[in-house]
Wavefront OBJ file of the C-alpha trace (Angstrom):
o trace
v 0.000 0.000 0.000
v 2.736 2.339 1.116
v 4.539 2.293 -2.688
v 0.325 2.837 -4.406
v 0.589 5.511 -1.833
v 3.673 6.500 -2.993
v 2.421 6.656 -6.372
v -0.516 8.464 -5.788
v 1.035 11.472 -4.218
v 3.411 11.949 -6.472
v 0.421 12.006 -9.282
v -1.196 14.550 -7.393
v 1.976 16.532 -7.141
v 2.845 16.156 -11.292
v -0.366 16.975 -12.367
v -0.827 20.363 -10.064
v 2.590 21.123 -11.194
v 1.293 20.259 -14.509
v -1.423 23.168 -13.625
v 0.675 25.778 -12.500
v 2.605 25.445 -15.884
v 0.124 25.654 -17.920
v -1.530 28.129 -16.479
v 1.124 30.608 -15.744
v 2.496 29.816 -19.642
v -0.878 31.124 -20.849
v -1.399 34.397 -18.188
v 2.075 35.352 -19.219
v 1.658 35.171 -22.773
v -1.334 37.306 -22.533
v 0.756 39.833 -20.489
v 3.755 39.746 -22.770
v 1.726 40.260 -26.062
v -0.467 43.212 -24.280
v 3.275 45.209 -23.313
v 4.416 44.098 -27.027
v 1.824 45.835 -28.667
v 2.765 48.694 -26.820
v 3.104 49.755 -23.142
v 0.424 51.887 -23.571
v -1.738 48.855 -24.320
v -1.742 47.718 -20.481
v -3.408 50.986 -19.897
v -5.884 51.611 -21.960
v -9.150 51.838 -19.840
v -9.891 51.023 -16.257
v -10.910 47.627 -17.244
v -7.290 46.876 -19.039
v -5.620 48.470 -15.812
v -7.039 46.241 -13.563
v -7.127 43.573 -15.383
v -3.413 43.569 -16.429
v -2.139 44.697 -12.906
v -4.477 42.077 -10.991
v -3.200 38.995 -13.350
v 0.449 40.723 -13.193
v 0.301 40.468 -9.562
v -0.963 36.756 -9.618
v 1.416 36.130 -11.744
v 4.381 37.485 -9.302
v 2.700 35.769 -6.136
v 2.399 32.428 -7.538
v 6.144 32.460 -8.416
v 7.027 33.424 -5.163
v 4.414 31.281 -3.059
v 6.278 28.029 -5.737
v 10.144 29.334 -5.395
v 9.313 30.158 -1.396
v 7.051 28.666 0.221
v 6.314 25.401 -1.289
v 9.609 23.449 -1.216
v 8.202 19.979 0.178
v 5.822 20.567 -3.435
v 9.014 20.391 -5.271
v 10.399 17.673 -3.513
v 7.557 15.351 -3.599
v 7.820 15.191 -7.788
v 11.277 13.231 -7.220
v 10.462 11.861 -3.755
v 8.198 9.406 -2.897
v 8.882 9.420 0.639
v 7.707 13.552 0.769
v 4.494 14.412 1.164
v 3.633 18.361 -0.589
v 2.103 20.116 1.976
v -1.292 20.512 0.564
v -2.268 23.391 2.554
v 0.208 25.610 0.908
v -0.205 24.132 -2.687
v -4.102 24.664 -2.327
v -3.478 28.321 -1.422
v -0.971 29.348 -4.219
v -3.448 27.255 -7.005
v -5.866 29.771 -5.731
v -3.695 32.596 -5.618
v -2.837 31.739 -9.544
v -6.540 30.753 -10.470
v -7.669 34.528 -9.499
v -5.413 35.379 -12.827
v -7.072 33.276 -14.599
v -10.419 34.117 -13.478
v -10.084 37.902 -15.163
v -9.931 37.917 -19.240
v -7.049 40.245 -20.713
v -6.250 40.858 -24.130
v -5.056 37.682 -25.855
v -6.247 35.081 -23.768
v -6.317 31.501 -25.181
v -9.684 29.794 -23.113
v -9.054 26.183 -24.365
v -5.370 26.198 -22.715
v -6.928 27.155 -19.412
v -9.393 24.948 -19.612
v -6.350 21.975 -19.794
v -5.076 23.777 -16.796
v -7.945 23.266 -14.944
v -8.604 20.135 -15.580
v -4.920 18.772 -14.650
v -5.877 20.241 -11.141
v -9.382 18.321 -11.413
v -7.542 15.060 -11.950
v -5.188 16.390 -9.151
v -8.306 16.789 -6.494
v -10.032 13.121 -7.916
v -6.861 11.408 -6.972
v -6.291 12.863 -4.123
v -10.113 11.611 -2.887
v -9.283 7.910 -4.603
v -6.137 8.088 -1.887
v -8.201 9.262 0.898
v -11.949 7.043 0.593
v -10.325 3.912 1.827
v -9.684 5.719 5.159
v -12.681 8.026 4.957
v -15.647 7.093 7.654
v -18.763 7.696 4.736
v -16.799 7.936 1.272
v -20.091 8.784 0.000
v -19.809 11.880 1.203
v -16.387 11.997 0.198
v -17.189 11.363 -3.016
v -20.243 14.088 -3.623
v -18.206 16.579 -1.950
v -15.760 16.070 -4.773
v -18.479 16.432 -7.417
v -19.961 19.403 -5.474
v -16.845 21.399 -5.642
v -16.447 20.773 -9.290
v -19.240 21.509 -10.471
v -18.920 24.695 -8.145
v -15.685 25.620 -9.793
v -17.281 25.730 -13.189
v -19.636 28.171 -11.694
v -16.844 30.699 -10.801
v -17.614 33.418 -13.823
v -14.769 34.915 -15.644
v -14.733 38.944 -15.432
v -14.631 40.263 -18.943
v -14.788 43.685 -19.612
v -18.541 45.560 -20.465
v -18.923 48.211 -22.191
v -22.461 49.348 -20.712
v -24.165 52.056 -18.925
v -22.999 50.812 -15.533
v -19.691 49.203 -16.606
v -17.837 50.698 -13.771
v -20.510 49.397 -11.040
v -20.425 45.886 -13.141
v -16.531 45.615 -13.110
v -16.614 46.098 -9.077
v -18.794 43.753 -8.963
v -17.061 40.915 -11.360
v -13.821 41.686 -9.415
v -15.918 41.193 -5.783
v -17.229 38.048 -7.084
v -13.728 36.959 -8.122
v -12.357 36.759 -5.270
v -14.824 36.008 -3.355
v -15.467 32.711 -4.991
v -11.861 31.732 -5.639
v -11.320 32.407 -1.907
v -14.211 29.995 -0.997
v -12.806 27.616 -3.622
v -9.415 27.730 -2.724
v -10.663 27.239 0.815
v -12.734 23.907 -0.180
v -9.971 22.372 -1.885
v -7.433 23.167 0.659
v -9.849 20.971 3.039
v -10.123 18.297 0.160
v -6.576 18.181 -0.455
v -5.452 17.967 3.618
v -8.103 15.230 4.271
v -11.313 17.078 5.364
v -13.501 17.060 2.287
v -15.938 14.752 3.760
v -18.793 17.536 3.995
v -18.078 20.387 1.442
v -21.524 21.100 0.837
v -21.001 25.059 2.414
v -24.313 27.107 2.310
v -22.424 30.326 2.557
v -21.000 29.098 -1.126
v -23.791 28.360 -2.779
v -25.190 31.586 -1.731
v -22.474 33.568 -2.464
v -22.881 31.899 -6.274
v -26.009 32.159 -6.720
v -26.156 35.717 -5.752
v -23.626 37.086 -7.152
v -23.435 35.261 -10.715
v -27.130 35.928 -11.017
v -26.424 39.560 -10.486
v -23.733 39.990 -13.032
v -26.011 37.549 -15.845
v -28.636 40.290 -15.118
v -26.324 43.147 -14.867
v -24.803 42.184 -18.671
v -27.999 40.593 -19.796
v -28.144 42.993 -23.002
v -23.934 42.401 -24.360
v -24.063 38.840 -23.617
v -25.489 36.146 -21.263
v -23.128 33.713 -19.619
v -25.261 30.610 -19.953
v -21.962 28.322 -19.002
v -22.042 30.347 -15.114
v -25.411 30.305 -15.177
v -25.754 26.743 -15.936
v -23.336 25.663 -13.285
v -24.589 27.880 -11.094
v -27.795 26.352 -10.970
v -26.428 22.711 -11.273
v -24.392 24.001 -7.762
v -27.634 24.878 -5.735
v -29.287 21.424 -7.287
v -26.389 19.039 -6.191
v -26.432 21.544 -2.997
v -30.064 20.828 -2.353
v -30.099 16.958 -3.225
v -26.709 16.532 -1.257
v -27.920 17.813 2.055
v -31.127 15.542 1.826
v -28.990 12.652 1.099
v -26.748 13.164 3.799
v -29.215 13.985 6.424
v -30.696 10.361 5.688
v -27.217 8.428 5.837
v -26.732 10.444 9.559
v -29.898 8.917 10.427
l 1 2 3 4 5 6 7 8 9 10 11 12 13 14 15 16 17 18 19 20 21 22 23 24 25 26 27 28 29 30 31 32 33 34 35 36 37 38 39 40 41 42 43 44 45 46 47 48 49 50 51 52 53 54 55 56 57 58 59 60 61 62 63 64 65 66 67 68 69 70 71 72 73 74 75 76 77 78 79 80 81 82 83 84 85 86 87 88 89 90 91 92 93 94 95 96 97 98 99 100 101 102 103 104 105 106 107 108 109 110 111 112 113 114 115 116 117 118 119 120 121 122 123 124 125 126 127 128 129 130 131 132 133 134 135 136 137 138 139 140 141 142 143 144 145 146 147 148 149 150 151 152 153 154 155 156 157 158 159 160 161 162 163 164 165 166 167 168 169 170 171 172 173 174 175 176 177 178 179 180 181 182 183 184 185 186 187 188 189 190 191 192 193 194 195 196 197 198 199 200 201 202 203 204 205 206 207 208 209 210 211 212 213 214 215 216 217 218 219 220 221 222 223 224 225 226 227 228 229 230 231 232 233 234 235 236 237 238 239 240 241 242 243 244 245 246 247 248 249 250
């Protein structure tokens, strides 16, 4: 068991490093093409500011969180006998999702999307290590699919260019980090072995809310049926998980 163990971990490890590559790779390109267009091109309206500054910024923290702060991560790729700390790797794949939560100029979607899905596999393994310990892998199990699915409902701030743009943009950028901090906060209990109940009703809220706002608010440029969708898929499994797991207590 120790050496499927073994194996396991270091899986886990490969593909979130696997993640941060990617990811990072296609933020960076973004920023590089933006400053070789021109320098002026990073400021261009308050949307391009922030936008460019906040995935900048991600950018810098998630190299310094990896070369810094994470160096039982980088030992567990060669190592089987290290463990990453989980808790730190959850909170710098948070700190580098909130850059790629926020479109800039030249952003490539489907690359992303293979980022994200390396750190799905990532969080699936992890649970496949931990249900033959767990006391109801049921749970263990639906809590995986609940945070998912949950993850898909985290919208991607994109610039508007209506009346209230400025009141939408606070509002995308609120909702951001809001749900990448309740995300990153989820898997970080996933990853270190307490993902046995993520069914949080301050999340679901807090998506519900806020994507429905922002569908509303840019109703007339465009609707975002894919947050909208998972959004309402993440109150469903919400709902049907806390029924089911209310009759296994009994």
């Amino acid at each position: 068991m120790a050496k499927s163990d073994n194996k396991l971990s270091k899986a886990i490890s490969w593909l979130t490093l696997i993640y941060f590559i990617i990811l990072f790779g296609e933020r960076m390109q973004s920023i590089i093409r933006i400053v070789t267009v021109g320098a002026s091109e990073f400021f261009t309206t308050g949307f391009d500011t922030f936008a460019n500054i906040t995935v900048s910024a991600s950018l810098t923290a998630t190299l310094v969180m990896l070369l810094f702060f994470n160096r039982r991560f980088w030992q567990s790729l060669t190592n089987g006998s290290v463990r990453a700390d989980y808790s730190m790797m959850s909170i710098t794949a948070g700190v580098a999702l909130i850059g790629g939560m926020i479109h800039t100029e030249f952003t490539i979607a489907p690359i992303q999307f293979a980022a994200y899905g390396a750190l799905i596999a990532a969080m699936v393994i992890r649970t496949a290590e931990l249900a033959p310990g767990a006391r109801d892998k049921f749970k263990l199990w639906y809590s995986l699919a609940f945070l998912t699915v949950f993850s898909m409902a985290i919208p991607v701030m994109y610039h508007s260019y209506a009346g209230i743009a400025t009141i939408y943009h606070f509002i995308a950028a609120m909702t951001v980090f809001t749900l990448v901090g309740c995300f990153m906060v989820l898997m970080r209990r996933l990853f270190t072995g307490n993902g046995e109940d993520l069914l949080s009703l301050q999340t679901v809220m807090a998506t519900v809310v806020l994507d429905a706002v922002l569908i509303v608010m840019r109703r007339d440029e465009e609707i975002n049926w894919f947050a909208l969708i998972f959004a309402a898929l993440t109150l469903l499994i919400f709902i049907v998980g806390r029924i089911a797991f209310r009759i296994r207590s009994k």
